[in-house]
VOGU-3710 file (C-alpha; in Angstrom, 3 decimals, decimal comma):
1> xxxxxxxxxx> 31,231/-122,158/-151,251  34,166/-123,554/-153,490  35,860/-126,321/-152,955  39,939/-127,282/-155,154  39,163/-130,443/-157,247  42,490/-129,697/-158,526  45,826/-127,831/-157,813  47,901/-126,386/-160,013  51,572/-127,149/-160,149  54,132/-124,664/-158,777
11> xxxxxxxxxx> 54,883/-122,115/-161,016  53,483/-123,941/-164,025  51,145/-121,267/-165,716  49,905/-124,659/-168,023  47,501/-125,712/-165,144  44,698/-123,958/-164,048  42,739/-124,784/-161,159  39,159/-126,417/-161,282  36,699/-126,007/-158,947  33,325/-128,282/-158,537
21> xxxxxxxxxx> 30,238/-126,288/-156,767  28,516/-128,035/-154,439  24,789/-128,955/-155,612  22,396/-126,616/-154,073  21,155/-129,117/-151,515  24,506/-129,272/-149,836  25,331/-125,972/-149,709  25,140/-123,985/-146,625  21,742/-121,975/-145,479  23,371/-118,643/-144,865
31> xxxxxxxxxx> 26,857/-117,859/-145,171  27,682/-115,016/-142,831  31,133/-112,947/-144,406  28,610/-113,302/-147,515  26,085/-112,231/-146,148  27,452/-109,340/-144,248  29,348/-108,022/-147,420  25,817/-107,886/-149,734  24,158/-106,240/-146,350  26,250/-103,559/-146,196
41> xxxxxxxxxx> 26,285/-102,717/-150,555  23,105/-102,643/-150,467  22,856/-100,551/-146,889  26,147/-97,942/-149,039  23,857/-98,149/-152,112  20,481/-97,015/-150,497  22,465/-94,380/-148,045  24,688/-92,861/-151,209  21,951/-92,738/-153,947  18,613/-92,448/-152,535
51> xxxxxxxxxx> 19,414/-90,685/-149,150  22,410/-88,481/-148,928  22,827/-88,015/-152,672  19,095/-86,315/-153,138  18,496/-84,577/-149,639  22,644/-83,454/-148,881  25,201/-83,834/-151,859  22,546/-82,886/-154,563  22,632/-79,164/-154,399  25,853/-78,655/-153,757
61> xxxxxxxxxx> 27,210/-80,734/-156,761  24,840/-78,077/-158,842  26,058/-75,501/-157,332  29,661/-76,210/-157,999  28,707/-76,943/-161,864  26,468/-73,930/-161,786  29,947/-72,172/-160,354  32,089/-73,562/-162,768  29,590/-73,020/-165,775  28,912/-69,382/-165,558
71> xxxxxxxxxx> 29,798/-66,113/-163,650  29,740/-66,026/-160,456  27,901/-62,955/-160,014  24,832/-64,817/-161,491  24,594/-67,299/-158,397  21,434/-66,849/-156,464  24,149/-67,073/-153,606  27,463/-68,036/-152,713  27,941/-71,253/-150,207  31,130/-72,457/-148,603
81> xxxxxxxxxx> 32,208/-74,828/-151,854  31,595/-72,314/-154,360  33,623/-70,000/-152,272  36,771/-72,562/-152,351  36,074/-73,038/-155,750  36,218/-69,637/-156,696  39,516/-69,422/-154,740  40,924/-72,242/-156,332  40,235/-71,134/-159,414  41,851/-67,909/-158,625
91> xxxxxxxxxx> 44,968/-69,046/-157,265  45,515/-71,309/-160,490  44,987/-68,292/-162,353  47,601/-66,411/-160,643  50,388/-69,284/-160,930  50,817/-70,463/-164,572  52,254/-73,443/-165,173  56,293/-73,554/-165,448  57,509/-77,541/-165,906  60,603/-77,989/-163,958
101> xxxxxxxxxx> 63,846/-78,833/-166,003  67,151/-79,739/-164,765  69,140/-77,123/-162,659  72,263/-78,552/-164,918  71,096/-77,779/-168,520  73,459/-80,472/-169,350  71,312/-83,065/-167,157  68,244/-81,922/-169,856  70,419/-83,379/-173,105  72,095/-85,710/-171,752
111> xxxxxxxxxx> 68,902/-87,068/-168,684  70,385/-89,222/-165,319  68,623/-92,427/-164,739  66,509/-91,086/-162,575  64,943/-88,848/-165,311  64,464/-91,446/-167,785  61,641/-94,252/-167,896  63,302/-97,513/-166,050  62,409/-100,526/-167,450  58,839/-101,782/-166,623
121> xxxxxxxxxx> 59,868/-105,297/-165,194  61,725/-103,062/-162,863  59,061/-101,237/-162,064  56,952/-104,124/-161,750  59,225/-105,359/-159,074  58,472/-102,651/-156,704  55,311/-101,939/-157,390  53,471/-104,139/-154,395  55,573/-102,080/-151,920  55,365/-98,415/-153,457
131> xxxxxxxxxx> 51,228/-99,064/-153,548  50,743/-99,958/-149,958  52,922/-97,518/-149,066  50,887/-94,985/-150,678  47,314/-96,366/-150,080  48,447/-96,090/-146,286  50,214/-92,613/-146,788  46,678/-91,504/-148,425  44,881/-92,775/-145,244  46,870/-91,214/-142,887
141> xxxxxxxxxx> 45,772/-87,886/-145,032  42,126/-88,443/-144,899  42,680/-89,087/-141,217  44,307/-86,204/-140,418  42,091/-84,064/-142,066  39,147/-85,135/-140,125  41,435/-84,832/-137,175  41,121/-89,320/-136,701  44,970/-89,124/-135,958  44,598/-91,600/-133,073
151> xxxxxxxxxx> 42,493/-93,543/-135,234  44,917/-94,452/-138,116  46,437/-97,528/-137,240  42,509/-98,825/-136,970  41,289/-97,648/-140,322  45,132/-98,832/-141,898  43,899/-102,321/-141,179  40,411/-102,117/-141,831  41,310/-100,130/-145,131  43,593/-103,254/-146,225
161> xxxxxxxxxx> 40,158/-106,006/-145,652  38,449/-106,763/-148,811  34,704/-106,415/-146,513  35,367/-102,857/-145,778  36,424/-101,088/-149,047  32,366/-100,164/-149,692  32,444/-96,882/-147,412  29,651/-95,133/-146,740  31,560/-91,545/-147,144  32,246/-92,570/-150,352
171> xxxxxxxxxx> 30,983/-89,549/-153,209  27,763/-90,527/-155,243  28,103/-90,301/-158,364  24,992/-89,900/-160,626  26,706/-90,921/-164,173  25,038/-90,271/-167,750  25,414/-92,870/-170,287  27,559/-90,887/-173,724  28,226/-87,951/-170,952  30,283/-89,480/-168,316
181> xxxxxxxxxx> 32,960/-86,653/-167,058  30,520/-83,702/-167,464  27,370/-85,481/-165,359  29,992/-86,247/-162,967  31,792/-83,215/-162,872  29,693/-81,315/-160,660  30,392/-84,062/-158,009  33,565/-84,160/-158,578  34,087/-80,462/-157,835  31,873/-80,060/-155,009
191> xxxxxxxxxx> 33,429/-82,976/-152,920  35,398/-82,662/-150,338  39,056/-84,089/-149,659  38,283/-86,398/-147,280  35,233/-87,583/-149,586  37,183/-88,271/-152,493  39,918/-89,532/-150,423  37,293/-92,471/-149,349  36,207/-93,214/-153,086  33,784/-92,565/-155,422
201> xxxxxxxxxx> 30,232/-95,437/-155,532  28,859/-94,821/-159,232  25,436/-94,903/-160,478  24,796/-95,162/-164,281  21,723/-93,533/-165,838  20,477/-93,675/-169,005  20,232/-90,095/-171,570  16,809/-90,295/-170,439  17,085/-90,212/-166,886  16,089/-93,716/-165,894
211> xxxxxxxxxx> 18,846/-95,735/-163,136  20,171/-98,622/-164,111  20,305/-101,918/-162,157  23,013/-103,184/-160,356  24,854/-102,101/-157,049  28,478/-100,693/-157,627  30,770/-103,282/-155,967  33,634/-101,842/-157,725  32,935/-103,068/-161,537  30,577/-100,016/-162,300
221> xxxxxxxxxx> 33,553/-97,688/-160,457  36,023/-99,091/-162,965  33,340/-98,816/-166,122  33,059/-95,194/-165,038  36,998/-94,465/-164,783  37,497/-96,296/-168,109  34,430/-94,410/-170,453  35,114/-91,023/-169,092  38,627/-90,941/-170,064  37,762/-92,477/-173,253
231> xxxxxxxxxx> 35,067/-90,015/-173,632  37,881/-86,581/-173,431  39,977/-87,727/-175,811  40,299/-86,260/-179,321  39,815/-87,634/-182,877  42,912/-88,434/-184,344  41,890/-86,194/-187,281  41,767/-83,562/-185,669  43,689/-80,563/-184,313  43,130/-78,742/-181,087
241> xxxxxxxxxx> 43,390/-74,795/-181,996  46,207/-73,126/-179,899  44,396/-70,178/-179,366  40,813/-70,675/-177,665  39,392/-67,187/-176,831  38,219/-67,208/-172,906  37,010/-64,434/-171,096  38,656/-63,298/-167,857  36,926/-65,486/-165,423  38,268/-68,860/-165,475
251> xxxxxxxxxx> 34,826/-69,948/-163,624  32,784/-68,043/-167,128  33,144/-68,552/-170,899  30,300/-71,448/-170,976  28,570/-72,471/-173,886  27,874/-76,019/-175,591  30,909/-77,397/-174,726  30,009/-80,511/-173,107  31,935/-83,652/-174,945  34,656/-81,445/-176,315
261> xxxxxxxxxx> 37,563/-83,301/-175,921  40,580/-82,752/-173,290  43,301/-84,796/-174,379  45,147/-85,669/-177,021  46,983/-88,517/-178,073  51,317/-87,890/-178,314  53,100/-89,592/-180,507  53,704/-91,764/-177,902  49,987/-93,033/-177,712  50,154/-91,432/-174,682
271> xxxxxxxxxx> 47,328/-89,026/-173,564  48,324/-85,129/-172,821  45,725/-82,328/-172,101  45,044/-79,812/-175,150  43,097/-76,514/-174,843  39,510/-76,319/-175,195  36,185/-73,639/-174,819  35,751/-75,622/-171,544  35,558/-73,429/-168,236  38,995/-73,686/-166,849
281> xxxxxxxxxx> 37,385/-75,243/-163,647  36,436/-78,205/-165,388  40,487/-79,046/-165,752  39,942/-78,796/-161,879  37,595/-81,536/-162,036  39,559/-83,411/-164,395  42,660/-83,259/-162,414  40,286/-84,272/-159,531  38,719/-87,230/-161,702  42,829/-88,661/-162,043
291> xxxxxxxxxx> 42,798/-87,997/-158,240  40,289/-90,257/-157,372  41,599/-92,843/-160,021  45,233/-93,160/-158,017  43,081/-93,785/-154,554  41,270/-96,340/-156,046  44,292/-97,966/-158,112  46,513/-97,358/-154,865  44,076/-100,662/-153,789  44,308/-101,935/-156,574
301> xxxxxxxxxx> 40,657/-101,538/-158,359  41,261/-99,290/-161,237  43,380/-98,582/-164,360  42,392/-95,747/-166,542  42,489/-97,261/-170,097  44,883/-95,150/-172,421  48,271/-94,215/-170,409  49,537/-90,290/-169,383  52,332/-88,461/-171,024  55,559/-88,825/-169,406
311> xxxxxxxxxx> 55,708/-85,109/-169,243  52,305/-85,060/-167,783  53,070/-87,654/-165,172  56,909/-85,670/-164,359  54,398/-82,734/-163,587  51,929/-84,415/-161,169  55,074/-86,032/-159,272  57,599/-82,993/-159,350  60,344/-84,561/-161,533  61,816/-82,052/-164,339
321> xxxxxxxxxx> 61,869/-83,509/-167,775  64,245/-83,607/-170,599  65,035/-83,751/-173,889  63,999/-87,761/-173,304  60,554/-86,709/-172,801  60,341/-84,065/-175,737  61,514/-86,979/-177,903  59,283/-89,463/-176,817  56,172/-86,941/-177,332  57,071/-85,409/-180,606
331> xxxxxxxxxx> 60,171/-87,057/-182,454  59,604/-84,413/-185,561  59,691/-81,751/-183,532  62,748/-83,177/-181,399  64,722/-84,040/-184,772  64,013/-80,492/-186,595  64,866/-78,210/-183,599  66,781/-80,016/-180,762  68,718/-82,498/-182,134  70,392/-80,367/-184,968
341> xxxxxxxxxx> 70,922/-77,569/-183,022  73,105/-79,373/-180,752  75,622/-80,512/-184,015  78,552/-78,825/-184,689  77,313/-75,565/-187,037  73,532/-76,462/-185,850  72,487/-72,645/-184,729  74,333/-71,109/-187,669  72,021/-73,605/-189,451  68,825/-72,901/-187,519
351> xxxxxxxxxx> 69,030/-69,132/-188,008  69,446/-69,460/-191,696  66,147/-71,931/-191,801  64,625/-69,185/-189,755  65,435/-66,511/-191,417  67,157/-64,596/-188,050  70,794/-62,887/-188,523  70,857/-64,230/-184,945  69,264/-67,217/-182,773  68,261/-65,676/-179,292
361> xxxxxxxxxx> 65,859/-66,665/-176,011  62,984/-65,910/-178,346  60,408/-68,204/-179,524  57,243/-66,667/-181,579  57,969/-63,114/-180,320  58,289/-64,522/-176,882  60,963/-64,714/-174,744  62,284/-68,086/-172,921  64,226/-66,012/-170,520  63,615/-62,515/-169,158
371> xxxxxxxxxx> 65,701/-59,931/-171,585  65,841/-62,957/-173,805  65,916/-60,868/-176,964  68,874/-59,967/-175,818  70,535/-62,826/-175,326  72,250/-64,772/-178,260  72,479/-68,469/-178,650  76,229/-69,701/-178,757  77,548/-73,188/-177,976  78,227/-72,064/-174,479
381> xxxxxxxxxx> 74,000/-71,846/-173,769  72,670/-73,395/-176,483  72,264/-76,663/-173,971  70,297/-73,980/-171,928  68,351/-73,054/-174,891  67,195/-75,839/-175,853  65,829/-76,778/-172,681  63,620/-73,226/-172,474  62,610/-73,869/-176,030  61,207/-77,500/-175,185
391> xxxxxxxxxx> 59,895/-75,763/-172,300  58,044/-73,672/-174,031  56,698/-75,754/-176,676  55,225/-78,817/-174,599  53,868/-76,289/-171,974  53,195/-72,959/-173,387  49,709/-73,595/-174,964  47,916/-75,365/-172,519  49,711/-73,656/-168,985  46,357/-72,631/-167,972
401> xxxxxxxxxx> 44,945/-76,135/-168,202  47,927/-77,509/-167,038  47,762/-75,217/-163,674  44,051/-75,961/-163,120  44,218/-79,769/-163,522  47,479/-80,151/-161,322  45,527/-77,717/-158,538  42,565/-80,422/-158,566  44,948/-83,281/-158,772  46,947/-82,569/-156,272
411> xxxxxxxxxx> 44,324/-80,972/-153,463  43,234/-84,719/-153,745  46,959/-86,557/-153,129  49,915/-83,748/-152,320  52,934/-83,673/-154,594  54,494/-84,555/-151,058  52,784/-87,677/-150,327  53,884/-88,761/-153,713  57,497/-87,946/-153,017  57,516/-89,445/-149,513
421> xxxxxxxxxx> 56,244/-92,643/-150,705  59,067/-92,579/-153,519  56,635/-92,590/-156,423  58,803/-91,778/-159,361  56,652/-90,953/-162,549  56,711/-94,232/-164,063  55,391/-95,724/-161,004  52,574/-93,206/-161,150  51,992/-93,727/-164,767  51,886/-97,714/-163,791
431> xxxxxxxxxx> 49,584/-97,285/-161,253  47,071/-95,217/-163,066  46,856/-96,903/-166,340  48,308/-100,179/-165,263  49,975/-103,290/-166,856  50,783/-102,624/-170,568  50,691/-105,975/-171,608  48,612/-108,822/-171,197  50,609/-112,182/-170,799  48,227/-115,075/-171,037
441> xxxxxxxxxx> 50,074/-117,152/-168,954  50,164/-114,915/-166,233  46,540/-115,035/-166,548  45,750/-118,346/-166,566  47,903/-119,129/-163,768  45,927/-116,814/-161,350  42,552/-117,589/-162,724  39,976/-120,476/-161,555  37,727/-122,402/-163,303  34,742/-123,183/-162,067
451> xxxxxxxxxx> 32,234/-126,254/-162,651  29,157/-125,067/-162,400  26,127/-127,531/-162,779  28,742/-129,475/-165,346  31,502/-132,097/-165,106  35,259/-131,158/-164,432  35,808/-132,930/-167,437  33,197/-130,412/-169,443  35,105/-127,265/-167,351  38,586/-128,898/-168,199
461> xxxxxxxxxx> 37,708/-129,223/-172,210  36,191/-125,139/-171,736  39,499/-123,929/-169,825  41,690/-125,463/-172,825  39,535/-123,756/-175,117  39,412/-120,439/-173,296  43,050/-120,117/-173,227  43,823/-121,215/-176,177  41,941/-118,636/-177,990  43,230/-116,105/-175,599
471> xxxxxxxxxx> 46,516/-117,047/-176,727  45,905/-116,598/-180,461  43,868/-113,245/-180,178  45,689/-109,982/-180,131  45,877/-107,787/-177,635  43,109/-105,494/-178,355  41,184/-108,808/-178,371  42,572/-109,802/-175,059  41,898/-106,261/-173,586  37,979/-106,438/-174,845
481> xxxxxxxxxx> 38,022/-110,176/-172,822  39,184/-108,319/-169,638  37,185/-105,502/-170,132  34,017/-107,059/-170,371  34,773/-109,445/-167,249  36,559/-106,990/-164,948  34,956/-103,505/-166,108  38,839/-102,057/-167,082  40,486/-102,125/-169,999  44,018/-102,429/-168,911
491> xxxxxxxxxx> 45,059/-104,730/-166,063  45,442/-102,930/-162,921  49,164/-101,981/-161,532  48,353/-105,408/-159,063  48,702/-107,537/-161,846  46,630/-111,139/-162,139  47,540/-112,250/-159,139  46,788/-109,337/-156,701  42,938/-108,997/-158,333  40,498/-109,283/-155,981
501> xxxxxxxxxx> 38,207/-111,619/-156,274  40,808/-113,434/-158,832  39,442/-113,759/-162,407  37,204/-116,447/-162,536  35,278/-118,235/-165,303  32,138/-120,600/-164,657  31,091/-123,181/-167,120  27,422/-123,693/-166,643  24,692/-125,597/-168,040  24,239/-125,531/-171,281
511> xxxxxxxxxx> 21,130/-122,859/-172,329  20,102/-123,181/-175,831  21,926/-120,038/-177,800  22,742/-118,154/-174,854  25,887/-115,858/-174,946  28,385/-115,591/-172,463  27,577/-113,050/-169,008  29,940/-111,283/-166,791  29,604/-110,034/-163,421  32,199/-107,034/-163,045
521> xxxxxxxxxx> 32,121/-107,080/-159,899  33,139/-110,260/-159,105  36,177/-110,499/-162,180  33,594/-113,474/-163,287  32,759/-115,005/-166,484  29,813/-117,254/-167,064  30,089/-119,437/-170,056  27,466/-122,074/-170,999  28,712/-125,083/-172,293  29,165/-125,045/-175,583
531> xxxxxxxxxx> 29,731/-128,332/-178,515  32,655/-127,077/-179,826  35,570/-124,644/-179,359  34,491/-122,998/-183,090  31,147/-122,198/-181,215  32,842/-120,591/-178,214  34,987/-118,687/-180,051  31,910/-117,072/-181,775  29,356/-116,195/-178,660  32,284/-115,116/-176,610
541> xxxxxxxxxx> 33,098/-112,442/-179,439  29,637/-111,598/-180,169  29,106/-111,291/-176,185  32,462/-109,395/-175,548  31,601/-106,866/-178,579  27,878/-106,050/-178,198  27,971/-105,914/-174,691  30,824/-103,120/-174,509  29,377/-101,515/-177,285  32,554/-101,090/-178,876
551> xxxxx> 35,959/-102,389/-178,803  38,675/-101,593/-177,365  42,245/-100,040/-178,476  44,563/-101,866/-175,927  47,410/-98,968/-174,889
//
């Protein structure tokens, strides 16, 4: 137990508070909520990982990588998931990928406010009610699919309690250090809805096989989310090739691809998929993977660490983009051939740099609307042309990819969920990847300092230290701090003060050279107490660096 040694003052973000532990001796025998919450880990752990995960969910995650690996007409047999994988597959074969633009071509130059990124305090500011309302849209869903419609009110509330967020329906997921997505894609594919609806309880291994310790309480979920996106996305030297030879079979085409990357950073920083030798039905899983990310940031537990491309995120939500969104993703490309076609002379220009008598619907010998070679551009359309042509370039060599990962994204959370709970794309891009920025106050005035073992004078000295270093690092340095503590990267859409447990920091006992520990799953830090601020400074880097293994880019 805790008990306040000191308050802070209202809405002064100079305080923090400071807690004194009781001494062993006067602490209670058994607290029960305690008690009850490490019972039932432990009880999810055992059940996920060494009961239903080898004797149930084993065999079919392997079949549904063995289904998305290689032709089906190889399988040994065909079960129910590699059935509706198959069909999946087929279906997002069948529809390729057409983003939505404005039904006024004007609306695509000239973008509403509706179809342009608000401001992020704004979004901010209705971000705690857009996030309940979608958590409990999601688990009215899952209820209804496993037909528990008189039981939603029930699970609404118990969904909402900090105790019961460690389901036992969550999916097990056996995770391979350096391989993340593709040990986990298997999983991911062969899980149901409802499953994946309910979570995802991770389990690290090493390359050679061996588990790691430590029950997922939520840190290990939010290690996994955070290394597996970081894990798809490309060098910045180099260049995706536009045209990967497949076969027919989106489910076929399968050799050493493992680790090639998926995304792509924009000019924006922002991530958006690029084509790869990949089966097509690992997009699935991919789109799946993001999925299961929004469930568990729609309670606030996860932010993936780099954020989506606003075209990307109009796509998952529905919205049509503009010329806003070319700009923002490629301002070369938006300069060269949007922008100066629309001045006065600009397609007279444009056909001359192109070496055309005349501009038409035709881009690389194919055409942006049907007859298009037949059409000319002339001021009249050219607002219309430009719109096909932007089309067409942010879309037209990854539609494939693009239908497969929306199909897995959205058999997880329906476009219409999304647009019931009036989740614009900026909110969606906020909830997935979070706050962008790290304010220090913010942070200190939702954390708690513990004394631990030391004086509250000895924790007061460490919390004026602590922040005031956080205050002069950047915030890639700041990032690495929360990273290391809380397992993410990027604070989650929640901000400080809706993390749960709240960020907390224990001064101990001093212990010769030892470095500073964290305990994801608790958002705590353990720092012995240290002579000198100079000396902090040092162990906490060396601590925050060599136990992430590398640091981190904050985006």
């Amino acid at each position: 137990m805790k008990r306040s040694a000191e308050e802070p003052a209202e809405g002064s973000p100079s305080k923090v508070r400071i807690c004194a532990r009781r001494p062993h001796d006067e602490r209670p025998t058994f607290d029960v909520i305690e008690g009850l919450q490490s019972c039932k880990r432990g009880l999810a752990y055992v059940w996920l990982h060494y009961v239903y995960e080898p004797l149930f969910f084993r065999r079919r995650a392997e079949e549904a990588r063995a289904c998305a690996e290689q032709s089906p007409r190889k399988l040994a047999s065909r079960t129910r998931s590699t059935l509706e994988l198959e069909e999946a597959v087929d279906i997002a074969d069948e529809e390729p990928f057409v983003a939505r633009l404005p039904s006024n071509p004007r609306l695509f130059v000239e973008p509403c406010d509706q179809h342009v990124r608000p401001d992020v305090c704004e979004v901010q500011r209705t971000m705690p009610q857009r996030r309940e309302s979608l958590r409990d849209s999601l688990e009215e869903w899952r209820a209804s699919l496993l037909g528990l419609n008189e039981r939603v009110g029930l699970l609404r509330r118990l969904r909402t309690q900090t105790w019961s967020r460690h389901f036992f329906s969550r999916v097990p997921l056996h995770v391979r250090r350096g391989s993340e997505f593709d040990s986990a894609a298997g999983a991911l594919l062969a899980a149901t809805t409802p499953e994946l609806l309910s979570g995802v309880h991770v389990c690290f291994y090493s390359a050679d096989r061996v588990a790691e310790l430590g029950v997922d309480s939520g840190g290990l979920t939010r290690e996994f989310f955070d290394l597996a996106i970081r894990g798809l996305v490309a060098p910045s030297d180099r260049t995706p090739s536009k045209n990967v030879v497949r076969q027919d079979s989106g489910l076929s085409n399968r050799d050493s691809s493992d680790g090639e990357p998926m995304f792509r950073e924009q000019a924006d920083r922002a991530l958006m998929l690029i084509p790869s030798s990949r089966p097509r039905a690992m997009y699935m899983a991919l789109g799946r993977l993001v999925a299961a990310a929004l469930v568990h940031a729609s309670r606030g537990d996860v932010a993936l660490p780099m954020m989506l491309n606003d075209c990307l995120l109009k796509y998952m939500v529905g919205q049509p983009v503009t010329a806003a969104d070319v700009r923002r993703r490629d301002p070369i490309y938006f300069k060269n051939r949007i922008e100066s076609l629309l001045h006065p002379g600009g397609i007279e220009e444009m056909a001359e740099i192109l070496g055309v008598d005349r501009l038409t619907f035709e881009e690389e010998g194919n055409e942006l609307v049907p007859n298009g070679k037949q059409i000319g551009v002339t001021p009249d359309n050219v607002e219309r042309y430009v719109g096909c042509l932007s089309e067409a370039y942010i879309c037209g060599g990854v539609r494939s990819e693009l239908s497969h990962f929306l199909s897995g994204f959205h058999c997880i959370v329906p476009k219409e969920i999304l647009n019931r709970c009036s989740i614009t794309f900026a909110d969606l891009g906020m909830l997935l990847s979070g706050v962008p920025q790290l304010d220090v106050n913010e942070w200190q005035q939702h954390s708690v300092f513990v004394a631990a073992g030391v004086s509250k004078h000895v924790a007061q000295l460490h919390s004026e230290w602590f922040w005031s270093l956080l205050t002069e690092w950047p915030q890639s340095e700041r990032a690495a701090v929360l990273a290391f503590v809380t397992g993410c990267s990027r604070l989650p859409a929640v901000g400080f003060s809706g993390l749960d447990p709240h960020f907390t920091v224990e001064v101990v006992q001093s212990q010769g050279d030892a470095l500073p520990t964290a305990h994801t799953c608790k958002n705590s830090l353990s720092i012995p107490a240290y002579p000198s601020q100079a000396v902090l400074k040092s162990k906490l880097e060396l601590a925050v660096h060599e136990g992430t293994g590398s640091g981190f880019d904050f985006r």
